[in-house]
MIDOSE-1310 file (N, C-alpha, C; in nm, 2 decimals, decimal comma, always signed):
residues 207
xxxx	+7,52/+5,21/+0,24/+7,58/+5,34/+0,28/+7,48/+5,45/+0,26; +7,48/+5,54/+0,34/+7,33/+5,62/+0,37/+7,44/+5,75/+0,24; +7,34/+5,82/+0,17/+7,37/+5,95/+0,10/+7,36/+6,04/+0,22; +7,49/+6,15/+0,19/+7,46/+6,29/+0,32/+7,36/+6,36/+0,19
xxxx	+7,21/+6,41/+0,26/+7,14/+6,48/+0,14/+7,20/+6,65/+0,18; +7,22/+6,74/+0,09/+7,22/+6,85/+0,08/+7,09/+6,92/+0,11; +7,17/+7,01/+0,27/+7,05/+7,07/+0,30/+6,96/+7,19/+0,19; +6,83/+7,22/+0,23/+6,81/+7,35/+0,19/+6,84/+7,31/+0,00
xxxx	+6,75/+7,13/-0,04/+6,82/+7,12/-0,16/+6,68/+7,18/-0,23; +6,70/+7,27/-0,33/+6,60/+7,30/-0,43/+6,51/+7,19/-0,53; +6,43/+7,23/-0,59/+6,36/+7,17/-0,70/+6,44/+7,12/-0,82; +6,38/+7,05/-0,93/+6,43/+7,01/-1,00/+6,43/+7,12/-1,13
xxxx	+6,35/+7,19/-1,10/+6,42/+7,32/-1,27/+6,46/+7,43/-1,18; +6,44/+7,45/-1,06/+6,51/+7,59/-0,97/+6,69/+7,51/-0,97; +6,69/+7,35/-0,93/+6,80/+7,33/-0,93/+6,88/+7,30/-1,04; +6,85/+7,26/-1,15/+6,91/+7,26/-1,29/+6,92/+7,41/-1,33
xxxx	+6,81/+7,50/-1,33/+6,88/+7,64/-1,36/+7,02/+7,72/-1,26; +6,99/+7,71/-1,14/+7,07/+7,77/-1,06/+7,24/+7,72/-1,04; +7,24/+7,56/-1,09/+7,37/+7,51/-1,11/+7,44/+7,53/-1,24; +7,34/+7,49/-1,36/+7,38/+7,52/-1,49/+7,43/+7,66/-1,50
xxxx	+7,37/+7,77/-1,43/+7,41/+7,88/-1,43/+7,51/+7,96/-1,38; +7,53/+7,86/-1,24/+7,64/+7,90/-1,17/+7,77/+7,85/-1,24; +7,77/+7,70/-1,31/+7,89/+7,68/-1,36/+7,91/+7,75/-1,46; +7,81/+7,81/-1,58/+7,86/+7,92/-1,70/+7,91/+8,02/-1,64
xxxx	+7,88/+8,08/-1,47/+7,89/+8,14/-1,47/+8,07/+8,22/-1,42; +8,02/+8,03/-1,35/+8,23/+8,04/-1,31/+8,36/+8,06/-1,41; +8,29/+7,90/-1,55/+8,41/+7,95/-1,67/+8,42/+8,06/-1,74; +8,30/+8,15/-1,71/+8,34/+8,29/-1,76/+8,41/+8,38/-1,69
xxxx	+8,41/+8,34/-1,58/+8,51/+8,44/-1,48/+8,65/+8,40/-1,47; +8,66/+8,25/-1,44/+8,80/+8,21/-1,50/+8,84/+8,25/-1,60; +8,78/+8,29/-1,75/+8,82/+8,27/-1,84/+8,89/+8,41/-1,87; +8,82/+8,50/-1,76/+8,85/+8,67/-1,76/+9,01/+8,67/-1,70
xxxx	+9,08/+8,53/-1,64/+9,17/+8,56/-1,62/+9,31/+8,56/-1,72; +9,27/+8,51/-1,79/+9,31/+8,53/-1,95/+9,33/+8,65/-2,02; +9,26/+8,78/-1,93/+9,26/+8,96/-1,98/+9,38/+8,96/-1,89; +9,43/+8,93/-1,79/+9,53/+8,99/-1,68/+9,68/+9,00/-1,77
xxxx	+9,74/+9,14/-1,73/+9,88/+9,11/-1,80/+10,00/+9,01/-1,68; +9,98/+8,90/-1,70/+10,03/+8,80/-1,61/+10,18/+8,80/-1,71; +10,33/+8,79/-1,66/+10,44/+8,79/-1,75/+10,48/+8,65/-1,72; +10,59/+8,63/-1,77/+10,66/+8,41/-1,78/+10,58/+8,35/-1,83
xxxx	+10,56/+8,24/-1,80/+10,51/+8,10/-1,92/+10,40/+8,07/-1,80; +10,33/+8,14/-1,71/+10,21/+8,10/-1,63/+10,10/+8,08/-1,73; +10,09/+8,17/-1,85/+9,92/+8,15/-1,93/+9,98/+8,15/-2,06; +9,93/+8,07/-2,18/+9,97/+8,08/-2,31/+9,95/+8,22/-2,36
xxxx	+10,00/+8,28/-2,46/+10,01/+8,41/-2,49/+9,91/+8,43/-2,54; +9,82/+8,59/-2,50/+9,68/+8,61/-2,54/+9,71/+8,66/-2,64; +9,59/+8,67/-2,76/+9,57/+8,70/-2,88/+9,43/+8,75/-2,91; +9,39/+8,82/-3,00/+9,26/+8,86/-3,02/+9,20/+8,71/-3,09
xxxx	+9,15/+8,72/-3,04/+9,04/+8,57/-3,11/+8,91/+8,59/-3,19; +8,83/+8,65/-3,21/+8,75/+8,71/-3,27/+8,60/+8,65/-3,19; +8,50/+8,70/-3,28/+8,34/+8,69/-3,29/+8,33/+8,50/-3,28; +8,33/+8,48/-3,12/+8,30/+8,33/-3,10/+8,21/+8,26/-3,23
xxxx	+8,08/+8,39/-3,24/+8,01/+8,31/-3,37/+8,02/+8,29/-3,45; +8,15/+8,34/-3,52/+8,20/+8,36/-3,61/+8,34/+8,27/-3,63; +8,40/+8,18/-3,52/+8,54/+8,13/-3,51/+8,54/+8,01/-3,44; +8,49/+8,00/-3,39/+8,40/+7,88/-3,28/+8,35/+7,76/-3,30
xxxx	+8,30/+7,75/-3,41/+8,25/+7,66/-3,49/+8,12/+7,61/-3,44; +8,04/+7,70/-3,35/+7,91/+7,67/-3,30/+7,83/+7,60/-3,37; +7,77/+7,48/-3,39/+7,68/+7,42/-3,45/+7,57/+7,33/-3,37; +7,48/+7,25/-3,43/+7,35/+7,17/-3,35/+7,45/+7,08/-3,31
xxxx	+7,52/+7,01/-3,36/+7,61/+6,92/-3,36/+7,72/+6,93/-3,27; +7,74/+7,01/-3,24/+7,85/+7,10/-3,14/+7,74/+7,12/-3,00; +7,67/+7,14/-2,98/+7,57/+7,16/-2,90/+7,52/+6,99/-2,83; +7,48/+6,92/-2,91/+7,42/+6,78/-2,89/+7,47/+6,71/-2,83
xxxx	+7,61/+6,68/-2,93/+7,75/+6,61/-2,85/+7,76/+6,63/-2,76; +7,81/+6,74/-2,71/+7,84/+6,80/-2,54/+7,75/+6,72/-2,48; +7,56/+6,74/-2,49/+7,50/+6,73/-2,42/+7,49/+6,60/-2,39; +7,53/+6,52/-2,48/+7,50/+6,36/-2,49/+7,63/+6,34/-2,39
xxxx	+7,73/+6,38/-2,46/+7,86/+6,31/-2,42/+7,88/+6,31/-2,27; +7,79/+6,40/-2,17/+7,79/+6,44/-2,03/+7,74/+6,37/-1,99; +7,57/+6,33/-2,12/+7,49/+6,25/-1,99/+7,51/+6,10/-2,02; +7,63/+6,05/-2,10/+7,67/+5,92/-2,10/+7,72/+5,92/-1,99
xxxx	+7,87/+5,98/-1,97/+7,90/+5,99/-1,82/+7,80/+6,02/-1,68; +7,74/+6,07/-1,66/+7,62/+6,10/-1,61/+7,54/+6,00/-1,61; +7,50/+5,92/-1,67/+7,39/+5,78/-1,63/+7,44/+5,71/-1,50; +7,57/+5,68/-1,51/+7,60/+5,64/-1,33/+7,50/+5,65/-1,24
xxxx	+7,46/+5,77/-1,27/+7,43/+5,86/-1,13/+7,30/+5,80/-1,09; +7,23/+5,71/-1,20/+7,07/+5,67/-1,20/+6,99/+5,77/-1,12; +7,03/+5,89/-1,17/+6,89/+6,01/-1,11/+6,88/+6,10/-1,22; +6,77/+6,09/-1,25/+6,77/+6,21/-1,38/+6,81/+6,36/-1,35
xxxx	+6,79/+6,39/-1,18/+6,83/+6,54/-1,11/+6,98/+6,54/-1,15; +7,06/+6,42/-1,20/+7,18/+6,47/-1,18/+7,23/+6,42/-1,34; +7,16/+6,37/-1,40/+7,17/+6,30/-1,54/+7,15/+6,44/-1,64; +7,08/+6,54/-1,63/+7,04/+6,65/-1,67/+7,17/+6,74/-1,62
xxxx	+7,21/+6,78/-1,54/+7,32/+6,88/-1,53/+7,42/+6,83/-1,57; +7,44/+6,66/-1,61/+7,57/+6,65/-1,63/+7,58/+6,66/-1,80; +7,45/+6,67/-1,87/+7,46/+6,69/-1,98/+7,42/+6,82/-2,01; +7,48/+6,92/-1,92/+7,41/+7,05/-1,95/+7,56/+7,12/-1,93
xxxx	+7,61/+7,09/-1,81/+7,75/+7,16/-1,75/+7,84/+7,14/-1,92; +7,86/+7,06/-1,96/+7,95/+7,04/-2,06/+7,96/+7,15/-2,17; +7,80/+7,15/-2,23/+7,82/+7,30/-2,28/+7,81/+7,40/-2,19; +7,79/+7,42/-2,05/+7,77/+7,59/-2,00/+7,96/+7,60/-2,02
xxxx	+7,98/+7,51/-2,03/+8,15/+7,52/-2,01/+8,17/+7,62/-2,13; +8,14/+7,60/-2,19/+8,17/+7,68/-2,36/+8,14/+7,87/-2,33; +8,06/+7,85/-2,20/+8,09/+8,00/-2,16/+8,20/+8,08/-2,17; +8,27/+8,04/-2,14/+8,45/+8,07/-2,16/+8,47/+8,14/-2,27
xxxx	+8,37/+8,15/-2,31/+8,39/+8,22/-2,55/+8,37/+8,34/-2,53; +8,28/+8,37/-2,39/+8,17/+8,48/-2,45/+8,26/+8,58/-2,43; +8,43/+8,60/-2,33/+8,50/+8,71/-2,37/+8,56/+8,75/-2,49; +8,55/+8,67/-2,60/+8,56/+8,73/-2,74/+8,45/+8,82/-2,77
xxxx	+8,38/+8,85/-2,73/+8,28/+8,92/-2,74/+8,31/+9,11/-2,73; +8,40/+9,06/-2,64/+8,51/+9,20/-2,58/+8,56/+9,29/-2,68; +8,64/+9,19/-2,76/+8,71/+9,20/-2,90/+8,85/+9,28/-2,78; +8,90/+9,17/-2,72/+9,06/+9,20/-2,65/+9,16/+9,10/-2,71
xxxx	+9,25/+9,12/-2,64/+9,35/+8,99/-2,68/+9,29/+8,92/-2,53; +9,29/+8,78/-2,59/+9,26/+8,69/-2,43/+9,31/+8,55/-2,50; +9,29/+8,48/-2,40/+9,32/+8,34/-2,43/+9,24/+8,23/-2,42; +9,19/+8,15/-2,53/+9,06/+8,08/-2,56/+9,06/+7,97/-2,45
xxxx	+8,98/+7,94/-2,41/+8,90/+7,79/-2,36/+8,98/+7,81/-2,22; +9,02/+7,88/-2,16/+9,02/+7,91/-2,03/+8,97/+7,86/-1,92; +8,87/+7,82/-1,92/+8,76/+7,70/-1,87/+8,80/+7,57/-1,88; +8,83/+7,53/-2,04/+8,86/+7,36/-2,05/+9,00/+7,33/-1,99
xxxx	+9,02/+7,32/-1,83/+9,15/+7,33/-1,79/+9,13/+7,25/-1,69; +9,20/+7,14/-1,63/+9,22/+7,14/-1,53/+9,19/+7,20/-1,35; +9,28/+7,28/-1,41/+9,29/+7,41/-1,25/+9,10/+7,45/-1,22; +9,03/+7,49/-1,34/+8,91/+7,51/-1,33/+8,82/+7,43/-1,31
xxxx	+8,86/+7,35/-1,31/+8,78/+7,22/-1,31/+8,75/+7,14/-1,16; +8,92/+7,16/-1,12/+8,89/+7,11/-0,94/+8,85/+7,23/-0,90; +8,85/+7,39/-0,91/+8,81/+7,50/-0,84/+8,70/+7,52/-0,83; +8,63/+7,46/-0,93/+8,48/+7,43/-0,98/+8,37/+7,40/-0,82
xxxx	+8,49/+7,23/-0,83/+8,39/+7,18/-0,73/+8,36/+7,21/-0,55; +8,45/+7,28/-0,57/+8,41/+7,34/-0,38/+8,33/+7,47/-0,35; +8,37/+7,53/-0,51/+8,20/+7,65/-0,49/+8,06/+7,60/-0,57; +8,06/+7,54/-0,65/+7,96/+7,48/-0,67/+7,85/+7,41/-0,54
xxxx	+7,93/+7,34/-0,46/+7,89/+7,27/-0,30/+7,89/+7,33/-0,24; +7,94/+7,45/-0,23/+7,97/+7,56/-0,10/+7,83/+7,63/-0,13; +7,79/+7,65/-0,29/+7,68/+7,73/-0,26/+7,56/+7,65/-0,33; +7,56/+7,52/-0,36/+7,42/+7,44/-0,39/+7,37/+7,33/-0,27
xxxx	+7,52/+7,33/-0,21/+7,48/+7,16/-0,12/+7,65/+7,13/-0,08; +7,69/+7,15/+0,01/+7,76/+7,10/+0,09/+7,83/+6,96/+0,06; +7,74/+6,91/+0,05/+7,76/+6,73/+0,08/+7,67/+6,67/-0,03; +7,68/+6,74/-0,14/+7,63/+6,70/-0,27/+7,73/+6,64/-0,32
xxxx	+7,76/+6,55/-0,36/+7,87/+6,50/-0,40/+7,88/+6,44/-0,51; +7,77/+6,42/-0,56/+7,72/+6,38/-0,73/+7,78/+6,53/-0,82; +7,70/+6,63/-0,70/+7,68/+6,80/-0,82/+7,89/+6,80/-0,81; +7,95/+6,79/-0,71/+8,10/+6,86/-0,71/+8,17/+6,72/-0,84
xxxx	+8,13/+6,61/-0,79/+8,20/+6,49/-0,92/+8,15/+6,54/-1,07; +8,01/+6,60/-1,09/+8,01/+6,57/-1,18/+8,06/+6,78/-1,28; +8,07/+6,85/-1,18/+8,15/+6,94/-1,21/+8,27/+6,95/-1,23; +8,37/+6,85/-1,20/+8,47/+6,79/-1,21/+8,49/+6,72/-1,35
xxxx	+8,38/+6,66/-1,36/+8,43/+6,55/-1,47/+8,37/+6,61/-1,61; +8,28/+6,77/-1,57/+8,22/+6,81/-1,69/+8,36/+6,86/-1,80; +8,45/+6,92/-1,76/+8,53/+6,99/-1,85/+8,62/+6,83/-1,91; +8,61/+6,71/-1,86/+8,66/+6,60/-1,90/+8,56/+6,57/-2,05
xxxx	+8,42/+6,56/-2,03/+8,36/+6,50/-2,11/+8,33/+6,63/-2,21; +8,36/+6,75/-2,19/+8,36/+6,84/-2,27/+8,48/+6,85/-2,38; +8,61/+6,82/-2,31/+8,71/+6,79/-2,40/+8,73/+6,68/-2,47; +8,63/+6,60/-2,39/+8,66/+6,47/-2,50/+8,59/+6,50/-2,65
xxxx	+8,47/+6,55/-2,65/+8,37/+6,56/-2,79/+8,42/+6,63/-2,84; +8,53/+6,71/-2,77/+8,56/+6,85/-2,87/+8,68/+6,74/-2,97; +8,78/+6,63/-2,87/+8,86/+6,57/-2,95/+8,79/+6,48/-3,08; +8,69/+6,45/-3,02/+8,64/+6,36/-3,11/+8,60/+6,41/-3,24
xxxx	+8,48/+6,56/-3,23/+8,48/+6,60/-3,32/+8,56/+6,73/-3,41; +8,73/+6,67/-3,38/+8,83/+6,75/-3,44/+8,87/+6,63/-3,54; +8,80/+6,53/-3,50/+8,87/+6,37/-3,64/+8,99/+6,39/-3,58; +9,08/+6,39/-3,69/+9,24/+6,34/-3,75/+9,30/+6,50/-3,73
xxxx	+9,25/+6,57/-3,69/+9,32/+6,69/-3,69/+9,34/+6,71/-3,58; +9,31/+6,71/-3,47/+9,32/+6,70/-3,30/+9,26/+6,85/-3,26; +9,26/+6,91/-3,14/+9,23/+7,00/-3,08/+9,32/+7,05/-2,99; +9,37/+7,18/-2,94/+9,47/+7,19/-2,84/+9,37/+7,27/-2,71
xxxx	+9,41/+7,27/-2,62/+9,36/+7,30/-2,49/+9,44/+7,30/-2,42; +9,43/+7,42/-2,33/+9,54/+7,50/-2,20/+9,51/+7,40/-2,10; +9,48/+7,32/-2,07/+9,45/+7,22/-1,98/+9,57/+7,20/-1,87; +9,65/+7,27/-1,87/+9,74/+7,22/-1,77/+9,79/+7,36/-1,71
xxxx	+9,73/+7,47/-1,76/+9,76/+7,63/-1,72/+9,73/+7,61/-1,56; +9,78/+7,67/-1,45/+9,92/+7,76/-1,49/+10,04/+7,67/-1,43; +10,03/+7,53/-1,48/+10,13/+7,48/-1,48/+10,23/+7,48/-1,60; +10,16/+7,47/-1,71/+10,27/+7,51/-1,81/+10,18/+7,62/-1,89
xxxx	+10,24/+7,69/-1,94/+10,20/+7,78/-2,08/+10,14/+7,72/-2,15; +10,18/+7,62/-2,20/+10,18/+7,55/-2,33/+10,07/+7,52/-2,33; +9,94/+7,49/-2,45/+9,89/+7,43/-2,49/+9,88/+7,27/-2,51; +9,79/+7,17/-2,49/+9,87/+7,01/-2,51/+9,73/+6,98/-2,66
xxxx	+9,75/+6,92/-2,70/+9,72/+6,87/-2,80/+9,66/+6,75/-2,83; +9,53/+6,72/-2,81/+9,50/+6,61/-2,79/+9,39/+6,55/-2,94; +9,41/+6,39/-2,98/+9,37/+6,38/-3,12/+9,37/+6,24/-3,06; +9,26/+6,20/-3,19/+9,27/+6,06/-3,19/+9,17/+6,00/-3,12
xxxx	+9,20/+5,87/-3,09/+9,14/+5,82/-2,93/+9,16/+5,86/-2,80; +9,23/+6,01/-2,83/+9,17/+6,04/-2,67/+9,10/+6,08/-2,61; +8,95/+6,07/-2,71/+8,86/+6,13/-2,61/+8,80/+6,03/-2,53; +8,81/+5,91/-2,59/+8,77/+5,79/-2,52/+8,85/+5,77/-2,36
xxxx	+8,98/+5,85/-2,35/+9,05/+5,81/-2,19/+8,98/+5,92/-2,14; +8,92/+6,01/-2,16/+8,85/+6,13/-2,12/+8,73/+6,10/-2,09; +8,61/+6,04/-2,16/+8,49/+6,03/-2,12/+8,51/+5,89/-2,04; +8,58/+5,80/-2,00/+8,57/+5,71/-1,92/+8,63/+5,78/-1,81
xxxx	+8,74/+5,86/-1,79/+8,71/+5,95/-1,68/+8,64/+5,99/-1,58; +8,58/+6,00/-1,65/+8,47/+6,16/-1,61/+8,35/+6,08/-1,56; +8,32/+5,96/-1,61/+8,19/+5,86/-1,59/+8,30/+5,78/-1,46; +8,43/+5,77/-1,42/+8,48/+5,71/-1,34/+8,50/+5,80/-1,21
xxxx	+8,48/+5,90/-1,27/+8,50/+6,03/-1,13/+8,33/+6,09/-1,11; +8,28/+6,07/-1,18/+8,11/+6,04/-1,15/+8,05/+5,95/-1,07; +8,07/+5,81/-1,14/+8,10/+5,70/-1,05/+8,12/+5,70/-0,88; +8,24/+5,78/-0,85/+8,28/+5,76/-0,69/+8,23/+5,87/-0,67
xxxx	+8,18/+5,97/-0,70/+8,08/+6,09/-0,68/+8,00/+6,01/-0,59; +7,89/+5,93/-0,71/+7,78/+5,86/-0,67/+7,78/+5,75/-0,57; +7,92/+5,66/-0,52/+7,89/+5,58/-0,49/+7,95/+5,65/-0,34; +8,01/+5,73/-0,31/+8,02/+5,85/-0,20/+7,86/+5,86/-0,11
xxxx	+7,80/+5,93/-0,24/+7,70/+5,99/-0,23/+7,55/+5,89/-0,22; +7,60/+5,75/-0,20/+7,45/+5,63/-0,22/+7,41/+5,62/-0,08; +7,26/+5,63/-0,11/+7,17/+5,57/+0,03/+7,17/+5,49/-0,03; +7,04/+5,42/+0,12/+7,01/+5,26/+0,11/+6,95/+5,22/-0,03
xxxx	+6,98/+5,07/-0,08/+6,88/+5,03/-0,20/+6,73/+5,01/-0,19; +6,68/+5,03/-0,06/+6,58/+5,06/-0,03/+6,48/+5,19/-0,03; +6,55/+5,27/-0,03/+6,51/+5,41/-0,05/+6,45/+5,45/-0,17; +6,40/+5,51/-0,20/+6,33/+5,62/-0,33/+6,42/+5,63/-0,36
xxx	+6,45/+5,63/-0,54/+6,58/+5,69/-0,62/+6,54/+5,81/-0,64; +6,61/+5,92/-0,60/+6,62/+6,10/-0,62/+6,60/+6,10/-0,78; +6,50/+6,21/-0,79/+6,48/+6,28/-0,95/+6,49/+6,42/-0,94
């Protein structure tokens, strides 16, 4: 199966900066939808949240994970051009924080959602590559493998996430082993990204 290559595709640090950028730059705008006075049970109820650096629990550890946990899912792709954003998207996702910054009432992790997640992938393609279909899978499956590390590194206490906004209000709550149905996810929606997206086995493998 021939890969459709994405016309007009950039370099390998023009294209890792300009994707990684564009996806921080989307969960931060989603996440602004969380300032709107929206009424009913469309968004969980906003609250002041404070100094991300301060409440967030930002650490090396917190940083690493993400990055690892993306580019486990992300090995599929056997290209390091796509093995690198997929362990980078996972933290730009954490952009979503920086409207605590505001010091408003908002509503946290705005980004780690679903709805953001498929909305992701048709501007991401629309403005890196068309018929990239590694970059829209693995924007898809970044907020998967980003929720999973977050469950993992919550232990026994679990983590909640709007992940289903604006289908429910609610919060869901996820603990335990489920980050494990989450990062096989995300490497399974990677997966048909990639196998969409395969040229011949004869060809040069893309870096």
């Amino acid at each position: 199966m021939r890969e459709q290559k994405p016309k007009n595709r950039l370099n390998l640090p023009k294209f890792v900066l300009a994707a990684s950028g564009l996806y921080a730059g989307l969960a931060t705008a989603f996440s602004m939808i969380g300032l709107l006075p929206i009424a009913g049970n469309l968004l969980p109820t906003p609250y002041l949240i404070g100094n991300p650096l301060e409440v967030s629990g930002i650490s090396v550890e917190h940083v690493v994970g993400h990055i690892v946990f993306g580019m486990i899912a992300g090995i599929v792709t056997l290209s390091v051009r796509y093995l690198i954003i997929a362990g980078l998207f996972p933290i730009a996702l954490d952009a979503d924080h920086l409207i605590q910054f505001l010091n408003l009432e908002a509503i946290p992790r705005m980004g780690h959602s679903f709805v953001y997640a498929v909305i992701s992938v048709p501007i991401m393609m629309y403005v890196l590559g068309k018929r990239d279909y590694r970059l829209g899978a693995i924007s898809l499956a970044s907020v998967l493998t980003h929720v999973s590390f977050d469950v993992l590194l919550s232990d026994k206490i679990g983590s909640s996430f709007p992940i289903l906004i604006p289908f429910s209000g609610q919060t869901v709550t996820l603990i335990g082993y489920d980050w494990i149905l989450f990062l096989a996810a995300a490497a399974i929606i990677i997966g048909i990204g990639t196998f969409i997206a395969k040229k011949p086995y004869s060809n040069k493998a893309q870096i």
